[in-house]
C-alpha positions, 0 to 999 in steps of 0.5 A: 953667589948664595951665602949659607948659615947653619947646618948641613940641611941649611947648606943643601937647601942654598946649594940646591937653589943656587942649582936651580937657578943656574939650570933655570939661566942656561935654559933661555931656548926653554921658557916653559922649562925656564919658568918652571925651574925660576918658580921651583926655586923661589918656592924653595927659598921662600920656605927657608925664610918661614920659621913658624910651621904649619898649624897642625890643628887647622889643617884638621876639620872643625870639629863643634859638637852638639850640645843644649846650652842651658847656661847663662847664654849664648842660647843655641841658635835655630836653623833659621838664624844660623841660615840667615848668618851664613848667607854670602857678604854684601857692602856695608853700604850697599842698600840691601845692607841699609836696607837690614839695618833699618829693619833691625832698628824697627825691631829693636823699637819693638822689643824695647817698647820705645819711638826713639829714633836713636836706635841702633845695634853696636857692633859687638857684645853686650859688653860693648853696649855698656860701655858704649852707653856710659862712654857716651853719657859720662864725661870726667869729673860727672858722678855716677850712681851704680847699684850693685846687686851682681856682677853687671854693677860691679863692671858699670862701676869699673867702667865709669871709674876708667872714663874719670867719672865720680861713681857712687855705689848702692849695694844690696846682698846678691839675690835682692833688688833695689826698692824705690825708696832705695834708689831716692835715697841714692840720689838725693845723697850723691846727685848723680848726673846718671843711674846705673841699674840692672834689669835681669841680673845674670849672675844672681837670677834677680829680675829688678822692678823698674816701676817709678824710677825713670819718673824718681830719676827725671826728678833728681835731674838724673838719667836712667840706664838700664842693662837688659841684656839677660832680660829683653824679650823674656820679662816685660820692659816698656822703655818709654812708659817706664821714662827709661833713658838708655837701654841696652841688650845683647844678641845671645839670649833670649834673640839667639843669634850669635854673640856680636850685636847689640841692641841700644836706645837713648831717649831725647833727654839722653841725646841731648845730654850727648849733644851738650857734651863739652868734650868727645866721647874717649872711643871713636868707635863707640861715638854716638854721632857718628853711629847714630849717622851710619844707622841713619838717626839723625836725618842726614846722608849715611856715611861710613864709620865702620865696617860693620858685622854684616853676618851678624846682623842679618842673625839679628835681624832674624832674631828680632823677626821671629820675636815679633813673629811670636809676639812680646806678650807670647814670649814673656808668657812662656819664658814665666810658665817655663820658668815656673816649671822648672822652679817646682821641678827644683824644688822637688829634687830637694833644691833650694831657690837662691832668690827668695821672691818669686816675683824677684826672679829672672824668668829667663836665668834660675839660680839655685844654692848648690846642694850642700856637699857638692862641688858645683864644677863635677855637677856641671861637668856631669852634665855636660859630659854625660848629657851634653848640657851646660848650665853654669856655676855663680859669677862674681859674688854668686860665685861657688854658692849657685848654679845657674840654668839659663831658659832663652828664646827658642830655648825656653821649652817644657821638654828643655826643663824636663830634660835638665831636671833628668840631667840634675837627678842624675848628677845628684846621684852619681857626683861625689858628695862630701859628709863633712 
Protein backbone atom coordinates (compact mmCIF):
# COMPACT_ATOMS: atom_id res chain seq x y z
CA UNK A 1 0.00 0.00 0.00
CA UNK A 2 1.36 3.63 -0.81
CA UNK A 3 0.80 5.99 1.95
CA UNK A 4 0.29 9.77 0.84
CA UNK A 5 0.51 13.20 2.46
CA UNK A 6 -0.53 16.37 1.46
CA UNK A 7 -2.54 17.78 -1.31
CA UNK A 8 -4.49 16.57 -3.90
CA UNK A 9 -1.26 16.58 -6.86
CA UNK A 10 0.65 14.62 -3.96
CA UNK A 11 -2.33 11.79 -3.56
CA UNK A 12 -2.30 11.55 -7.73
CA UNK A 13 1.33 11.03 -7.81
CA UNK A 14 1.22 8.09 -5.03
CA UNK A 15 -2.07 6.90 -6.80
CA UNK A 16 -0.39 7.10 -10.08
CA UNK A 17 2.75 4.98 -8.92
CA UNK A 18 0.91 2.64 -6.90
CA UNK A 19 -1.05 2.20 -10.71
CA UNK A 20 2.23 1.51 -12.26
CA UNK A 21 3.36 -0.75 -10.10
CA UNK A 22 0.66 -2.78 -10.14
CA UNK A 23 0.20 -2.97 -14.04
CA UNK A 24 4.07 -3.42 -14.07
CA UNK A 25 3.49 -6.98 -11.43
CA UNK A 26 0.64 -8.22 -13.68
CA UNK A 27 2.58 -7.88 -16.52
CA UNK A 28 5.09 -11.15 -16.15
CA UNK A 29 4.49 -12.61 -19.63
CA UNK A 30 5.90 -8.89 -20.98
CA UNK A 31 9.50 -8.23 -19.52
CA UNK A 32 10.17 -5.31 -22.05
CA UNK A 33 6.60 -3.93 -20.93
CA UNK A 34 7.47 -4.91 -17.44
CA UNK A 35 10.56 -3.21 -17.41
CA UNK A 36 9.19 -0.25 -18.79
CA UNK A 37 6.59 0.53 -16.54
CA UNK A 38 9.11 -0.69 -12.86
CA UNK A 39 11.52 2.24 -14.69
CA UNK A 40 8.22 4.85 -15.45
CA UNK A 41 7.47 4.23 -11.72
CA UNK A 42 10.54 4.83 -9.92
CA UNK A 43 11.41 7.78 -12.02
CA UNK A 44 8.21 9.17 -10.84
CA UNK A 45 8.62 8.41 -7.16
CA UNK A 46 12.12 9.45 -7.27
CA UNK A 47 11.06 13.02 -8.59
CA UNK A 48 8.37 13.14 -5.41
CA UNK A 49 11.57 13.07 -2.99
CA UNK A 50 13.42 15.85 -4.74
CA UNK A 51 12.58 19.23 -3.06
CA UNK A 52 15.05 21.74 -4.66
CA UNK A 53 14.04 22.36 -8.56
CA UNK A 54 16.18 22.74 -11.18
CA UNK A 55 18.60 25.63 -11.35
CA UNK A 56 16.86 27.76 -13.85
CA UNK A 57 20.39 29.66 -14.64
CA UNK A 58 22.39 26.20 -15.54
CA UNK A 59 20.01 25.13 -17.88
CA UNK A 60 20.98 28.42 -19.97
CA UNK A 61 24.27 28.50 -21.88
CA UNK A 62 27.26 30.30 -20.30
CA UNK A 63 27.31 33.40 -21.02
CA UNK A 64 31.32 35.45 -20.23
CA UNK A 65 31.54 38.47 -22.24
CA UNK A 66 34.59 40.18 -23.57
CA UNK A 67 36.52 42.47 -21.91
CA UNK A 68 40.23 44.23 -21.48
CA UNK A 69 41.06 43.44 -17.82
CA UNK A 70 43.34 46.25 -17.20
CA UNK A 71 42.94 45.88 -13.33
CA UNK A 72 45.03 44.88 -10.54
CA UNK A 73 44.89 41.27 -12.27
CA UNK A 74 43.90 38.48 -13.15
CA UNK A 75 45.21 39.80 -16.86
CA UNK A 76 43.51 38.09 -19.95
CA UNK A 77 44.84 34.93 -20.71
CA UNK A 78 46.20 34.60 -24.58
CA UNK A 79 45.01 31.75 -26.70
CA UNK A 80 47.93 30.13 -26.21
CA UNK A 81 47.26 29.34 -22.48
CA UNK A 82 43.72 29.08 -22.55
CA UNK A 83 44.52 26.04 -25.24
CA UNK A 84 46.89 24.57 -22.96
CA UNK A 85 44.04 24.74 -19.91
CA UNK A 86 41.57 23.22 -21.71
CA UNK A 87 43.33 20.23 -22.94
CA UNK A 88 42.03 16.80 -21.55
CA UNK A 89 42.89 15.48 -17.84
CA UNK A 90 45.88 13.06 -17.22
CA UNK A 91 46.61 11.48 -13.45
CA UNK A 92 48.22 13.28 -11.31
CA UNK A 93 50.80 10.95 -10.94
CA UNK A 94 50.98 9.84 -14.42
CA UNK A 95 54.48 10.80 -15.72
CA UNK A 96 53.20 13.27 -18.53
CA UNK A 97 52.21 14.94 -15.31
CA UNK A 98 55.34 14.71 -13.52
CA UNK A 99 56.92 15.40 -16.38
CA UNK A 100 55.04 19.13 -16.33
CA UNK A 101 55.60 19.83 -13.02
CA UNK A 102 59.35 19.73 -13.24
CA UNK A 103 59.18 21.95 -16.38
CA UNK A 104 57.16 24.31 -14.10
CA UNK A 105 59.65 24.13 -11.15
CA UNK A 106 62.54 24.85 -13.85
CA UNK A 107 60.56 28.07 -14.82
CA UNK A 108 59.70 29.06 -12.06
CA UNK A 109 63.84 28.75 -11.22
CA UNK A 110 64.24 30.92 -14.03
CA UNK A 111 61.88 33.81 -13.47
CA UNK A 112 62.90 34.06 -9.69
CA UNK A 113 66.75 33.93 -10.52
CA UNK A 114 67.24 31.22 -7.93
CA UNK A 115 69.19 27.25 -7.90
CA UNK A 116 66.98 26.20 -5.08
CA UNK A 117 65.75 23.06 -5.15
CA UNK A 118 62.65 23.81 -2.87
CA UNK A 119 60.76 25.15 -5.87
CA UNK A 120 57.49 24.47 -6.45
CA UNK A 121 53.65 25.94 -7.26
CA UNK A 122 50.95 25.60 -4.65
CA UNK A 123 47.90 24.32 -5.39
CA UNK A 124 45.75 27.79 -5.25
CA UNK A 125 46.25 31.53 -5.45
CA UNK A 126 48.72 33.84 -4.25
CA UNK A 127 46.75 34.03 -1.16
CA UNK A 128 47.75 30.47 -0.51
CA UNK A 129 51.19 30.96 -1.04
CA UNK A 130 51.12 33.55 1.82
CA UNK A 131 50.16 31.56 4.06
CA UNK A 132 51.78 28.64 2.86
CA UNK A 133 54.96 30.51 3.31
CA UNK A 134 54.42 31.87 7.12
CA UNK A 135 52.37 28.43 7.97
CA UNK A 136 55.46 26.61 7.27
CA UNK A 137 58.47 29.36 8.94
CA UNK A 138 56.41 30.42 12.14
CA UNK A 139 55.63 28.43 14.71
CA UNK A 140 53.55 29.73 18.16
CA UNK A 141 55.42 31.82 20.16
CA UNK A 142 58.16 32.83 17.24
CA UNK A 143 57.68 36.81 16.37
CA UNK A 144 57.31 38.11 13.24
CA UNK A 145 58.51 41.66 11.74
CA UNK A 146 55.78 42.51 8.90
CA UNK A 147 56.17 45.90 7.06
CA UNK A 148 53.27 47.32 6.08
CA UNK A 149 52.90 49.88 3.66
CA UNK A 150 49.13 48.23 1.81
CA UNK A 151 47.15 45.89 2.26
CA UNK A 152 49.55 42.59 1.78
CA UNK A 153 51.06 43.65 5.11
CA UNK A 154 48.09 44.26 6.71
CA UNK A 155 47.23 40.13 5.79
CA UNK A 156 50.66 38.61 6.36
CA UNK A 157 50.27 40.29 9.55
CA UNK A 158 46.67 38.99 10.16
CA UNK A 159 48.01 35.51 9.39
CA UNK A 160 50.75 35.34 11.51
CA UNK A 161 48.78 36.54 14.46
CA UNK A 162 46.30 33.00 13.56
CA UNK A 163 49.43 30.85 13.62
CA UNK A 164 50.26 32.20 17.22
CA UNK A 165 53.36 34.07 16.15
CA UNK A 166 54.51 37.44 18.12
CA UNK A 167 54.16 40.00 14.97
CA UNK A 168 55.91 43.14 15.12
CA UNK A 169 54.66 45.96 12.37
CA UNK A 170 56.80 48.66 10.69
CA UNK A 171 54.54 51.13 8.86
CA UNK A 172 54.92 53.47 6.48
CA UNK A 173 51.98 55.89 4.67
CA UNK A 174 50.73 54.00 1.66
CA UNK A 175 52.45 55.21 -1.58
CA UNK A 176 56.13 54.68 0.13
CA UNK A 177 58.57 52.20 0.86
CA UNK A 178 60.66 50.91 3.46
CA UNK A 179 64.72 52.30 3.36
CA UNK A 180 67.22 50.12 4.49
CA UNK A 181 67.82 51.97 7.59
CA UNK A 182 64.08 51.29 8.22
CA UNK A 183 64.21 47.66 8.08
CA UNK A 184 67.56 47.80 10.63
CA UNK A 185 65.99 49.47 12.87
CA UNK A 186 62.88 47.02 12.83
CA UNK A 187 65.02 44.28 13.62
CA UNK A 188 67.30 45.34 16.09
CA UNK A 189 64.27 46.36 18.32
CA UNK A 190 62.04 43.47 17.82
CA UNK A 191 64.57 40.57 16.60
CA UNK A 192 62.40 38.91 14.92
CA UNK A 193 63.08 35.07 13.63
CA UNK A 194 61.20 36.06 10.14
CA UNK A 195 60.62 39.32 7.88
CA UNK A 196 57.84 40.26 5.99
CA UNK A 197 58.11 42.55 2.93
CA UNK A 198 56.25 43.29 -0.09
CA UNK A 199 57.70 43.63 -3.50
CA UNK A 200 55.07 45.12 -5.79
CA UNK A 201 52.57 46.46 -3.67
CA UNK A 202 49.14 46.30 -5.49
CA UNK A 203 46.89 48.32 -3.69
CA UNK A 204 49.28 51.41 -3.65
CA UNK A 205 51.52 50.92 -7.14
CA UNK A 206 54.92 50.83 -4.71
CA UNK A 207 57.55 48.68 -6.20
CA UNK A 208 59.97 48.23 -2.81
CA UNK A 209 63.91 48.03 -3.22
CA UNK A 210 65.27 44.78 -2.06
CA UNK A 211 68.98 45.79 -2.38
CA UNK A 212 70.87 44.90 0.99
CA UNK A 213 68.03 43.52 3.10
CA UNK A 214 68.62 39.69 2.66
CA UNK A 215 72.36 40.55 3.55
CA UNK A 216 70.87 43.24 6.64
CA UNK A 217 68.33 40.08 7.38
CA UNK A 218 70.96 36.98 7.58
CA UNK A 219 72.90 39.57 10.01
CA UNK A 220 70.05 39.87 12.49
CA UNK A 221 69.81 35.96 12.29
CA UNK A 222 66.30 36.92 10.42
CA UNK A 223 64.80 35.40 7.36
CA UNK A 224 63.43 37.31 4.25
CA UNK A 225 60.10 36.77 2.92
CA UNK A 226 59.35 38.31 0.09
CA UNK A 227 55.65 38.89 -1.80
CA UNK A 228 56.05 38.87 -5.57
CA UNK A 229 52.93 38.52 -6.68
CA UNK A 230 52.22 41.87 -8.33
CA UNK A 231 55.82 42.07 -9.41
CA UNK A 232 57.49 38.84 -10.82
CA UNK A 233 58.27 39.09 -14.48
CA UNK A 234 57.41 42.73 -15.05
CA UNK A 235 60.43 44.49 -12.58
CA UNK A 236 63.47 42.90 -11.72
CA UNK A 237 64.12 40.41 -8.85
CA UNK A 238 67.13 38.05 -8.37
CA UNK A 239 66.14 35.94 -5.41
CA UNK A 240 69.52 34.51 -4.96
CA UNK A 241 71.84 37.53 -5.44
CA UNK A 242 69.59 39.59 -3.28
CA UNK A 243 69.80 36.54 -0.22
CA UNK A 244 66.02 36.22 -0.59
CA UNK A 245 65.02 33.46 1.59
CA UNK A 246 61.13 32.65 0.66
CA UNK A 247 59.50 34.05 -2.21
CA UNK A 248 56.06 33.73 -3.64
CA UNK A 249 54.09 34.88 -6.75
CA UNK A 250 50.68 34.04 -8.47
CA UNK A 251 49.57 32.82 -11.85
CA UNK A 252 47.19 35.79 -12.67
CA UNK A 253 49.58 38.64 -13.44
CA UNK A 254 51.93 39.18 -15.24
CA UNK A 255 52.32 34.54 -16.23
CA UNK A 256 48.36 34.97 -17.45
CA UNK A 257 47.29 31.96 -16.87
CA UNK A 258 43.99 31.67 -14.72
CA UNK A 259 44.27 32.05 -11.05
CA UNK A 260 45.18 28.82 -8.98
CA UNK A 261 48.82 28.20 -9.20
CA UNK A 262 51.19 29.72 -7.27
CA UNK A 263 54.74 29.95 -7.57
CA UNK A 264 57.15 29.50 -4.43
CA UNK A 265 60.97 29.13 -3.28
CA UNK A 266 62.78 28.60 0.15
CA UNK A 267 66.59 29.16 0.31
CA UNK A 268 68.52 26.43 2.32
CA UNK A 269 68.54 28.62 5.41
CA UNK A 270 64.86 28.77 5.10
CA UNK A 271 64.39 24.52 4.65
CA UNK A 272 66.53 24.02 7.39
CA UNK A 273 64.40 26.32 9.42
CA UNK A 274 61.52 24.22 8.23
CA UNK A 275 63.28 21.04 8.99
CA UNK A 276 64.45 22.06 12.87
CA UNK A 277 60.87 22.69 13.47
CA UNK A 278 59.86 21.57 16.66
CA UNK A 279 56.22 21.20 15.92
CA UNK A 280 53.99 20.52 12.38
CA UNK A 281 53.03 22.82 10.22
CA UNK A 282 48.99 23.81 11.48
CA UNK A 283 48.01 22.91 7.53
CA UNK A 284 48.35 19.43 6.24
CA UNK A 285 47.71 20.67 2.81
CA UNK A 286 50.16 23.36 2.94
CA UNK A 287 53.19 20.84 4.64
CA UNK A 288 56.27 21.77 2.89
CA UNK A 289 57.62 17.99 3.34
CA UNK A 290 55.00 16.65 2.04
CA UNK A 291 55.00 19.16 -0.89
CA UNK A 292 58.55 19.56 -1.36
CA UNK A 293 58.11 15.09 -1.89
CA UNK A 294 55.31 15.18 -4.53
CA UNK A 295 57.09 17.79 -6.63
CA UNK A 296 60.18 15.74 -6.27
CA UNK A 297 62.79 18.38 -4.02
CA UNK A 298 63.65 16.22 -1.86
CA UNK A 299 65.63 13.11 -3.55
CA UNK A 300 63.17 10.62 -2.81
CA UNK A 301 60.37 8.34 -4.47
CA UNK A 302 57.02 10.91 -5.48
CA UNK A 303 54.12 9.93 -3.55
CA UNK A 304 50.99 11.31 -3.40
CA UNK A 305 49.72 14.20 -1.14
CA UNK A 306 47.01 15.63 -3.17
CA UNK A 307 45.11 15.77 -6.20
CA UNK A 308 46.60 18.59 -7.90
CA UNK A 309 45.12 21.20 -10.35
CA UNK A 310 46.30 19.34 -13.44
CA UNK A 311 44.46 22.11 -15.90
CA UNK A 312 46.00 24.86 -14.16
CA UNK A 313 49.37 23.64 -14.38
CA UNK A 314 49.53 23.12 -17.70
CA UNK A 315 48.21 27.31 -18.03
CA UNK A 316 51.45 27.57 -15.88
CA UNK A 317 53.60 25.94 -17.35
CA UNK A 318 52.77 27.84 -20.76
CA UNK A 319 52.78 30.98 -18.61
CA UNK A 320 56.10 30.33 -17.56
CA UNK A 321 57.22 29.26 -21.05
CA UNK A 322 56.27 32.27 -23.15
CA UNK A 323 58.15 34.00 -20.20
CA UNK A 324 61.24 32.63 -20.99
CA UNK A 325 60.35 32.42 -24.65
CA UNK A 326 60.33 36.36 -24.49
CA UNK A 327 63.39 36.65 -21.99
CA UNK A 328 63.07 38.30 -18.39
CA UNK A 329 65.14 41.32 -19.52
CA UNK A 330 62.73 41.82 -22.38
CA UNK A 331 59.73 41.63 -20.21
CA UNK A 332 61.03 43.86 -17.55
CA UNK A 333 61.68 46.51 -20.55
CA UNK A 334 58.68 46.54 -21.79
CA UNK A 335 56.55 46.31 -18.65
CA UNK A 336 58.77 50.02 -17.83
CA UNK A 337 58.74 51.74 -21.37
CA UNK A 338 54.73 50.92 -20.93
CA UNK A 339 54.28 52.05 -17.83
CA UNK A 340 56.11 55.30 -18.79
CA UNK A 341 53.72 55.89 -21.33
CA UNK A 342 51.00 55.67 -19.49
CA UNK A 343 52.15 57.75 -16.59
CA UNK A 344 52.68 60.63 -19.14
CA UNK A 345 49.65 59.84 -20.61
CA UNK A 346 47.95 60.39 -17.08
CA UNK A 347 49.65 63.10 -16.22
CA UNK A 348 48.40 64.99 -19.65
CA UNK A 349 44.73 64.32 -19.00
CA UNK A 350 45.43 66.56 -15.97
CA UNK A 351 45.99 63.31 -13.38
CA UNK A 352 48.20 62.98 -10.66
CA UNK A 353 50.40 60.05 -9.85
CA UNK A 354 49.74 58.73 -6.22
CA UNK A 355 53.10 57.67 -5.79
CA UNK A 356 55.70 60.19 -6.07
CA UNK A 357 58.95 58.50 -7.14
CA UNK A 358 59.05 57.01 -10.10
CA UNK A 359 61.51 54.86 -9.42
CA UNK A 360 59.19 53.79 -6.26
CA UNK A 361 56.58 52.74 -9.02
CA UNK A 362 55.24 49.00 -9.78
CA UNK A 363 55.52 49.17 -13.53
CA UNK A 364 53.01 46.79 -13.69
CA UNK A 365 50.11 48.18 -11.45
CA UNK A 366 49.82 52.59 -11.75
CA UNK A 367 47.89 54.02 -9.18
CA UNK A 368 46.59 57.45 -9.53
CA UNK A 369 44.45 60.03 -7.16
CA UNK A 370 41.10 60.17 -8.17
CA UNK A 371 40.22 63.45 -9.64
CA UNK A 372 38.72 65.79 -7.29
CA UNK A 373 34.88 65.79 -7.66
CA UNK A 374 34.54 62.47 -8.93
CA UNK A 375 33.22 59.27 -7.69
CA UNK A 376 35.84 56.61 -8.30
CA UNK A 377 32.96 53.80 -8.82
CA UNK A 378 30.85 55.72 -11.91
CA UNK A 379 34.42 56.32 -13.67
CA UNK A 380 35.09 52.63 -13.52
CA UNK A 381 31.73 51.71 -14.07
CA UNK A 382 32.08 54.11 -17.13
CA UNK A 383 34.62 52.06 -18.35
CA UNK A 384 33.59 49.09 -18.20
CA UNK A 385 30.21 49.88 -19.53
CA UNK A 386 30.97 51.77 -22.49
CA UNK A 387 34.46 50.31 -23.21
CA UNK A 388 34.25 47.08 -21.78
CA UNK A 389 37.80 47.67 -19.61
CA UNK A 390 38.29 47.41 -16.04
CA UNK A 391 40.67 49.20 -14.15
CA UNK A 392 39.82 49.34 -10.31
CA UNK A 393 39.32 51.67 -7.47
CA UNK A 394 41.86 51.55 -4.02
CA UNK A 395 42.09 48.55 -1.81
CA UNK A 396 42.35 48.61 1.67
CA UNK A 397 44.11 51.90 3.06
CA UNK A 398 44.36 53.02 -0.84
CA UNK A 399 40.66 52.71 -0.73
CA UNK A 400 38.21 55.49 -2.20
CA UNK A 401 41.83 57.93 -2.77
CA UNK A 402 43.11 55.94 -6.14
CA UNK A 403 42.55 53.94 -9.34
CA UNK A 404 44.06 51.39 -10.20
CA UNK A 405 45.46 50.22 -13.96
CA UNK A 406 46.93 47.09 -14.23
CA UNK A 407 49.79 46.64 -17.23
CA UNK A 408 50.36 42.54 -17.00
CA UNK A 409 52.36 40.17 -19.50
CA UNK A 410 50.54 39.86 -22.71
CA UNK A 411 48.66 43.00 -21.34
CA UNK A 412 51.42 45.24 -21.00
CA UNK A 413 51.08 47.05 -24.82
CA UNK A 414 51.26 50.67 -26.05
CA UNK A 415 47.88 50.20 -27.89
CA UNK A 416 46.53 48.81 -24.39
CA UNK A 417 47.70 52.14 -22.79
CA UNK A 418 46.48 54.05 -25.74
CA UNK A 419 43.16 52.41 -25.40
CA UNK A 420 42.68 53.14 -21.48
CA UNK A 421 43.88 56.67 -21.80
CA UNK A 422 40.76 57.18 -24.45
CA UNK A 423 38.67 55.19 -22.36
CA UNK A 424 39.56 57.68 -19.08
CA UNK A 425 39.00 60.94 -21.15
CA UNK A 426 35.92 59.80 -22.17
CA UNK A 427 35.06 58.92 -18.63
CA UNK A 428 36.34 62.54 -17.22
CA UNK A 429 33.97 63.96 -19.83
CA UNK A 430 30.65 62.29 -19.18
CA UNK A 431 30.82 61.28 -15.41
CA UNK A 432 29.28 63.26 -13.05
CA UNK A 433 31.54 65.86 -11.28
CA UNK A 434 30.78 67.40 -7.92
CA UNK A 435 31.48 71.37 -7.65
CA UNK A 436 31.50 71.27 -3.82
Amino acid sequence: MVRVHGDTGHCWHGMHCAAVLGAAQATSTAPLLRAQLLGAARHTMATNLLHVPKPQGLLRPLVVPERLLLGPGPSNVPPRILAAGGRQLLGHMHPEVLQVMDEIKAGIQYAFQTQNRLTLAISGTGHCAMEAALLNLLEHGDTALVAVNGIWGQRAADIARRLGAVVRELWKPPGEYFTPQDIEEGLVRHKPLVLFITHGESSTGVLQPLEGLGELCHRHGCLLLVDAVASLGGAPIFMDQQEIDVLYSGSQKVLNAPPGSAPISFSERAREKILRRKTQPLSFYLDMGWLANYWGCDGEPRRYHHTAPINSFFSLREGLAMLAELGLESSWERHRANCAQLCQGLRDLGLELFVKEEKARLPTITTVRVPKGYDWKEITAFLMENHAIEIAGGLGPSAGKVLRIGLMGCNSTSSNVDRVLHGLRDALRHCHRSRL
